[in-house]
Structure formats: C-alpha cells, structure tokens
N, C-alpha and C positions, 0 to 999 in steps of 0.2 A: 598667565593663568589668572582669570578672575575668582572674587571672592566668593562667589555659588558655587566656583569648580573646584577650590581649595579645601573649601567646608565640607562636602561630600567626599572628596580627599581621605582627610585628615577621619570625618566617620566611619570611613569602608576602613583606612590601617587602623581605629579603634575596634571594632567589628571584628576583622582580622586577630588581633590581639588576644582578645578576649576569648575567642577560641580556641588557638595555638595554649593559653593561659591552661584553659579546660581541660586540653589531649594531655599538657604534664600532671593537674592534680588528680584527673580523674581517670587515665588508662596509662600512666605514668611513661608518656613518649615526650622526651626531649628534642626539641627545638636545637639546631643548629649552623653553623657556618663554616662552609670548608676553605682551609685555609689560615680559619682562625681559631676553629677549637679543631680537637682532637679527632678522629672520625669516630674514636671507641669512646668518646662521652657524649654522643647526638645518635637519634634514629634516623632523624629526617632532616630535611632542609624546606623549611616554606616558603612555597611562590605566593603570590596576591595577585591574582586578575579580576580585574573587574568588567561586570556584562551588563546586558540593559535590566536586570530583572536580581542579578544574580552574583554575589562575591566567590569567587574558586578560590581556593586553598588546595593549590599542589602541596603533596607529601610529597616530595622528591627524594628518591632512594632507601624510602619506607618499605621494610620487608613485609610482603605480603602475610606472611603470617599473623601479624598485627586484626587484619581485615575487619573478625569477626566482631574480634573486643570494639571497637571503633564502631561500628552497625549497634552493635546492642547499647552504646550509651551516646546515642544520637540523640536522645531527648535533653537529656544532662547538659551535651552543647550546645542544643539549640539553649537552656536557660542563659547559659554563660554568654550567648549572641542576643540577650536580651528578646528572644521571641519565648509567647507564654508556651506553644504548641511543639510536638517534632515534629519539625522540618527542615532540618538539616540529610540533607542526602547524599552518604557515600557512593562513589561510583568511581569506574576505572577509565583510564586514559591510556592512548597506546594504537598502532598500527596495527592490524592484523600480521601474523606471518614475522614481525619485526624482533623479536626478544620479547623482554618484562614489561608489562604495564604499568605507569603510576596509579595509585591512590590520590583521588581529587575529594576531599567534599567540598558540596555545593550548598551554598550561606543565604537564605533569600535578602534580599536588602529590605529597607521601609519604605511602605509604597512612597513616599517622597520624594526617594532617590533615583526612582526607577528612571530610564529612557527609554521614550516611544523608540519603539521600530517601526518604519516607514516604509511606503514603497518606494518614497524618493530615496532612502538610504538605500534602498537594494539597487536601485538606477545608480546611483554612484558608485557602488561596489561593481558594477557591469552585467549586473546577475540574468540580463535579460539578453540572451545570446539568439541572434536569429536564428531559425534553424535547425533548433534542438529542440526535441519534445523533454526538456528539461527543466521541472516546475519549481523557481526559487521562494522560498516561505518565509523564512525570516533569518534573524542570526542565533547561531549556538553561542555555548557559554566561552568560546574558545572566544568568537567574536566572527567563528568563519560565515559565509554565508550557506542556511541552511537548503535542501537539495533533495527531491524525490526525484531520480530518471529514469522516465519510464523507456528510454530508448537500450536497458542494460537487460539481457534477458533475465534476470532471476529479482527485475523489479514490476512485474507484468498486474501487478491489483495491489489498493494499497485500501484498510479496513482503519478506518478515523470513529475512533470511540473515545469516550470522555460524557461525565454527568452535565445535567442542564449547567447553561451558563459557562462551559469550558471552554466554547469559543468551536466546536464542530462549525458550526454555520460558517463562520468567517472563513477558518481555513480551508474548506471546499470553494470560498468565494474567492481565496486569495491563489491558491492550483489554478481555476479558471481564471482567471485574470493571466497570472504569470504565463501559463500554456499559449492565452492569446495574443501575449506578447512578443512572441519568439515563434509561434508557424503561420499559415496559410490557412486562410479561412476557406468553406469548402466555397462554389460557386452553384448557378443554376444546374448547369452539364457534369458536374465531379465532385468530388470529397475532396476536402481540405486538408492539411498535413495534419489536422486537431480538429474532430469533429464533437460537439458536445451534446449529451441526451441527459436531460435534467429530469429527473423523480422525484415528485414532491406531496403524496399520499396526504398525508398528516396534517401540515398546517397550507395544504393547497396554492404552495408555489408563493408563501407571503413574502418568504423573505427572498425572492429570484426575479421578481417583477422586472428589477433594472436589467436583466439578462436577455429579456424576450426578444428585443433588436437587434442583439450578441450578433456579429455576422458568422462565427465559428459554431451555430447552432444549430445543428442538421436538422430539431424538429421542433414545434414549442414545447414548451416548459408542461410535464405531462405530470395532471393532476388528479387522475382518476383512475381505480385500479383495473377495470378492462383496458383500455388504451396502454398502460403501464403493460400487463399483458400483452399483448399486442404487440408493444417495441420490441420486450423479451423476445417473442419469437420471431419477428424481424433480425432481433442479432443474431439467433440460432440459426436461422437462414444463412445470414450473412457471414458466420462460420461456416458451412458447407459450401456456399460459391467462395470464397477465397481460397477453398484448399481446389479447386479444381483452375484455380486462376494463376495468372503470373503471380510473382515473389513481389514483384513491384510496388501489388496493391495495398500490400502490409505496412508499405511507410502510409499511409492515409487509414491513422490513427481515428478509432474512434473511443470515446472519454464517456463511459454511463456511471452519473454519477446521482446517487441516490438518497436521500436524505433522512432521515432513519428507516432502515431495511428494514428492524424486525416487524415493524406497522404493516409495510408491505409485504413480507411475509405471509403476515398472520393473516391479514384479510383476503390474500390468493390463494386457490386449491395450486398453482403450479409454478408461481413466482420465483420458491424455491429452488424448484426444481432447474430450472432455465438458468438461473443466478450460478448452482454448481458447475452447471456444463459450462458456460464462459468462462467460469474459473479454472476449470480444469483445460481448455485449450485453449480457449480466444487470446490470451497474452502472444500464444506461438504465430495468429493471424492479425495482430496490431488492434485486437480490442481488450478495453482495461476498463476496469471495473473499480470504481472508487463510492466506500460503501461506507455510511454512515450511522451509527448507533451506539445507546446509551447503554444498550444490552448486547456484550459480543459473547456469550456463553454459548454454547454449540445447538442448544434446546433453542433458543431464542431466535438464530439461524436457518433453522431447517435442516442440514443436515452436517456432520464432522466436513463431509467433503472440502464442503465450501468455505470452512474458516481454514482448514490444512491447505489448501492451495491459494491464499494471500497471505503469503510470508511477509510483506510490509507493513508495518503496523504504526500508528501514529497514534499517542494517547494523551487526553488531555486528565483534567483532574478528575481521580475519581474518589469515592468515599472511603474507599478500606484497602488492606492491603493483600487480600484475595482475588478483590475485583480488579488491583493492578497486573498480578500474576495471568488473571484471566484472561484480558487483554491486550498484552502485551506478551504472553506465551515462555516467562519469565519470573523465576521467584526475586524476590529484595529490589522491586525496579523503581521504588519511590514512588510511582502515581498518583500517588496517594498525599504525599507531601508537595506537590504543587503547588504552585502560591495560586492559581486559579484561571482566569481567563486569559488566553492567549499562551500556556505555557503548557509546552508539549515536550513526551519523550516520542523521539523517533527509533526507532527498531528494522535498521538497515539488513538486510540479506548480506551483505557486503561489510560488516563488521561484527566486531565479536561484544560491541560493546553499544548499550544504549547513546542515543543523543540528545541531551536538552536546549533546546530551544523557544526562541518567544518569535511565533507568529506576527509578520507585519499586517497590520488592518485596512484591508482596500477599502477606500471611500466613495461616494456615488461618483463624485471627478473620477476619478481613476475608473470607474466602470464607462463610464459617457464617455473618457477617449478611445475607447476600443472601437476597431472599425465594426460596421452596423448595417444592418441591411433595411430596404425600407415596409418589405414584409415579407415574416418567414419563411425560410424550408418548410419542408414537407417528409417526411417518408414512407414510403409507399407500403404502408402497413399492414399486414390482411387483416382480414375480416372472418368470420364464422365457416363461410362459404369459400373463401379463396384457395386456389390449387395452382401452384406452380413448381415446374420440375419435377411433378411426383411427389409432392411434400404437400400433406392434406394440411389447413390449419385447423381440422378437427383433431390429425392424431397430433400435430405440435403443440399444443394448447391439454394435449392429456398426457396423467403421467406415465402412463405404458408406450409412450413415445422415449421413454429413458431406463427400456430395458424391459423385460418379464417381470411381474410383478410375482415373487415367491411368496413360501409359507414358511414360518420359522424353521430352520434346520435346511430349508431345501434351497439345492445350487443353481442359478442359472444354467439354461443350457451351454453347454462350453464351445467354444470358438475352434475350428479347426484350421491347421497351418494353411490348407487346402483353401479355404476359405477366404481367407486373411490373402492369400496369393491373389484369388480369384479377384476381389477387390483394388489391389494396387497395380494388378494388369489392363482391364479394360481396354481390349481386341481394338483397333479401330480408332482412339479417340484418345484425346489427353486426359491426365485428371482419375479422380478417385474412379472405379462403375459406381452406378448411383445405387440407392436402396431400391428402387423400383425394381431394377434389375438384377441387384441380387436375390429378394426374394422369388423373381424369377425363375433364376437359372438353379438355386440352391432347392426352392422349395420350401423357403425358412419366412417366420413371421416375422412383422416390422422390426418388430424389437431387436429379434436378434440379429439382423440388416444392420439397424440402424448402430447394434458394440461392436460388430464387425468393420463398419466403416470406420467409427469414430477410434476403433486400434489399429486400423491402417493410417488413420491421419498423424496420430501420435508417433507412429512409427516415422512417419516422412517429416513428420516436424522435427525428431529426437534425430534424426541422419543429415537433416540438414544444418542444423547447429554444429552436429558435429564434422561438417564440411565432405560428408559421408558419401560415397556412390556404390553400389552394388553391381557389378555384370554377371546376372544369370547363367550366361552362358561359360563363366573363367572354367579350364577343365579344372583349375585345383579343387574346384567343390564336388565335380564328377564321381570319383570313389565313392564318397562320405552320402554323396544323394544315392547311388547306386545300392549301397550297404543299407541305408533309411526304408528303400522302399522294397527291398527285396525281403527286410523283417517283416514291415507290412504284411 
C-alpha cells in the first residue's frame, strides 16, 4: 500500500467515524461488535465500503424501525462528515424475495478522493459480453458493475432525466457505446442485433457528431423536427410488419434514442403521440426507446401514457426533492443529493430498491474504435405522399390515426370480441388482417381498425410471453361458447 492509498485510507475510516460518532449523539444508535460487546448494548454493526464517488456505511442488523429518525437528521450527519450541505443518503440494501433489507447510508467523499470510472475499468471487470443487448454504465456503490438489459422483458425503455450538467449526454453516449460493443452492427441488406436512431432537435446533433460513422446506425443523426417525424412513423410502421413477421425479427433490436424529448415534444403536433405507442408495445417487438429530459413531469411528456410505460428510470442530479420523486416515480430517493455529474440513481423493474452509481465517460478514443462505416444507412422513410400496405403517411402523421378523437365525458367506440376474432384470424394468410381490411369487412373507421388491431397484437404478445397457445376448436370451450351465444 502506497502513501496516496494509506491517506485516503485512513480519511474515508475518519469520515466513517465521524458519522457512526453522529448516529450515537444525535439519534442515540450505538455502534457495535458481535462477539465482543453484548447484542443488547449495540443496534447496529458498521461496515465501511468504499466506492469511486462514495463512502457506505452498512447498519448491519439495524431495525428498521430506526429508518425515519435517521432520514430526518441527514443534514446533522452530513455536518458531523464535514460537508456544509444534506447529502448524506439513506437507502436500503437487500435482494428482492430474500428476507430483511439493510440500512446503508451513503457518504459523498471530497472531490479529491474520488476515482475515475473508466471504460477500461469496465473492459476489465468483462462488462462487455458479445452477444447481449446488455448496456454496462458504470459501477455501483457496492463496487458491482452497473447494468440496463434491455434483453429482460420488463426492461423494454428506459427514461434518463437529470438537470443541466448531470451528465444525460454522456450516459446516453456511454449505452451507445457499450450496446456497440457486444452486438452486430446492422449491414447494407439487414439490421444489426443494435440498430441506433439518434434525435437531436435542440442543440442539432452537437454533441453526437462522433457517432455519424457508428456503423450500428441505421440512419444519420436526425436534426430536424419533420424528419424526426418521419423516423416516428417509420417505427410505427415497423411495429405493425413485425407483429405480422417471424419472432426472429425481434432479436434485431432497434435503440431510438432521443435527446431531450420534451423540446421535441413540444415542437410536433404528433411526436407525442408516436412516442406513446412504442411505449406501449414496441418493447414486446425489440424496439426501445431511450428518452432523454430535464422535464420528466407527465405535462411535459405529452401524455401519462408514455411515462407509465418506461418503468426504467435513470436519474441524475436534480434540484429538489419533488423533482426526485417525479422522476424517479419514488418519494425519499435522494436525487437530490447527488454529488452531481456522472452520479445516478437507477430504478430497476427488477428491484425493490434504488441503485447508485457513477457513470464511466466514453472518450472520443473509445468512440473511433467502434467499427464504422464509410457512409451511412439510410431508412426508407415516407414522406407526405407515401402509401404502403394500406398505411397513408397522411393518417400516420395525424393524431386520429391513435384512435376517435372524443368530447369530454364521451367513450370511444367499444371493441367487440367479434371483432377482435376477426382480426387475429385473417382467412388465408399469416399475421394480424390488416386495417384496410378491417375497415372493410367491419364497416368501421380507421381509428377504430387501427384499437382493434393494436388489442389483437397485445393479445399475441401477452400469450406469447406467457408461452400461451390457444385451439379454437378444444370442445372444452364448446358448452361455455354455445351458452355465450345463445344469450346473444
């Protein structure tokens, strides 16, 4: 051990000290050691781990009861840790499913102490597995290497919010990277296991330039809000041929990822609208949505839908402790208390508990060895005028293309099972019938074509998760349809 590693040593167990010091004078929790004192004169037992950002202080076998008092004089310890501000962060440690969680807080260290997280620390930890659409970011306070997978079904969009200076940019930069290091870039003739669609409205692609070679870049880097449109309904396309296509096509991931959404929001009459519907099924056809903003309030959005369908949330520093609750979908989540750039809580579907981490920072080296192509994709995007499969890009591009437009109080028209049949049949032919032909044979308007279809697909997606087959014909359903329709 050198004398730079002793010193920061020796400051983190002062650090440490000083707090444990704090929990006794100020929420009167003793400190102990099993073994050597008594169990019934200690609460707790303290662990010391140290992270690249970050002192842990495990309570080990701290009753939870404790919790609150410990939250309400977070300021108090942060003094006793020597910082002027609160920012000391309780939070819970523990496996889903497994028994009791510990009590950890979390100590920021002095920037002095801190340690870069690298991408080469992540290459050495092995974080970059071929093969997996599984995007490594940085390390947690544990020390594990931190983990969005998008290959888990209940991780299908993840919604990266934090104020200026929190480091959004990077960590959308450092997702792209990592994704492109572990799949297949797409080629002239097919899509790639990671295909990426960059939106950059706002500050017009300044900070993605190095990206424009990316060879996992199915289109350039799209800076203008018709065009943006445009891709929109290309994906919305491209959800309705995949649900008529093999399963196959679903592992050739596509990645739209957006650089603050509400700017594009607010400048499209239909942005929005497009952005909900991927949310709400493209995860079940292998497209994902990584959406960026400083504003993730529902207003700012467009609509509830599409924040209630990205359960993954990722949040860097923000200014109050509402605005952490708000995006993070969580009361007491510390966002707030961040030490600032590069420091995120992550918000797993797959845990009952937040995750802090410190983002590693891809540098232009790390962008230039990604393989590159010598000029870009293209995709084949309509236009004003273009018609294919029955699909105007006059009514995609409007928002009565996402259903009857009602009047306060009043219900769309309702779906019938008849209906809903009539679409997951299609006489003759694989795949959904299309809208064309529903509104055919039904007699019904786009719109309601188009919630008909879009609740047969949901249906075929929710049965194939669940490894689900149906035979129409089994008699055990005979009676029960016989009784159904003879009410009729």
């Amino acid at each position: 051990m050198n004398n730079e590693t002793r010193t920061k040593e020796i400051m983190l167990r002062r650090m440490a000290y000083q707090v444990i010091r704090g929990l006794d004078q100020e929420v009167h929790l003793k400190p102990g050691i099993p073994g050597r004192h008594d169990r019934r004169t200690f609460h707790y037992v303290p662990e010391m781990e140290a992270g690249a950002r970050v002192l842990t202080l495990v309570l080990r076998y701290l009753n939870p009861t404790w919790q609150e008092k410990i939250r309400s004089s977070t300021r108090t310890l942060s003094t006793w840790a020597g910082h002027e501000d609160d920012v000391i962060r309780l939070t819970m440690r523990g496996a889903v499913g497994k028994g009791a969680s510990t009590p950890v807080l979390e100590i920021p260290t002095p920037e002095e102490l801190w340690e870069p997280v690298t991408v080469e620390a992540l290459e050495q930890r092995h974080a970059f597995r071929l093969g997996h659409s599984r995007a490594a970011l940085g390390f947690t306070t544990a020390n594990d290497v931190a983990v969005v997978d998008f290959e888990r079904p209940d991780v299908a969009h993840l919604l990266l919010c934090g104020q200026t200076r929190s480091g959004k940019t990077t960590t959308g930069k450092m997702l792209a990277v990592s994704l492109a290091r572990t799949t297949k870039p797409p080629t002239d003739t097919e899509p790639g296991e990671a295909n990426y669609i960059l939106i950059d409205t706002t500050k017009k692609g300044l900070h993605w330039k190095d990206f424009n070679r990316l060879a996992h870049l199915a289109h350039p880097v799209v800076t203008e809000i018709e065009e943006a449109e445009r891709v929109l309904a290309w994906l919305v396309q491209e959800i309705e041929e995949r649900a008529l296509a093999d399963s196959s096509l679903y592992q050739k991931r596509y990645f739209l990822m957006v650089d603050e959404v509400k700017a594009l929001i607010e400048d499209s009459q239909v942005a929005g609208q497009y952005l909900a519907r991927i949310a709400a099924v493209g995860g079940e056809f292998g497209l994902h949505l990584v959406l960026a903003t400083q504003y993730p309030q529902i207003k700012m959005l467009g609509s509830a839908e599409l924040k209630r369908n990205i359960t993954t949330r990722l949040c860097g520093r923000v200014d109050a402790a509402d605005a952490a609750a708000n995006a993070l979908g969580v009361r007491n989540s510390g966002a707030h208390q961040l030490t600032g750039y590069g420091d995120f809580l992550l918000r797993d579907p797959g845990s009952s508990y937040l995750k802090r981490l410190t983002v590693a920072q891809p540098t232009g080296t790390h962008i230039e060895a990604l393989p590159v192509r010598p000029e870009p994709l293209m995709l084949a995007l309509p236009d004003r005028n273009w018609t294919d499969s029955g699909i105007q890009a006059e009514r995609l591009l409007s928002p009565s293309a996402f259903g009857p437009q009602t009047h306060p109080g009043q219900s769309p028209d309702p779906m019938e099972p008849e209906h809903v049949a009539l679409a997951l049949w299609n006489e003759g032919a694989s795949g959904l019938m299309g809208q064309k032909k529903l509104v055919t044979q039904l007699g019904i308007g786009t719109g309601k074509a188009q919630r008909i279809q879009e609740f047969a697909l949901r249906l075929v997606a929710y049965a194939r998760k669940l490894e689900a087959t149906i035979d129409v014909n089994d008699p055990a359903y005979d009676a029960r349809i016989k009784a159904l329709l003879e009410g009729d």
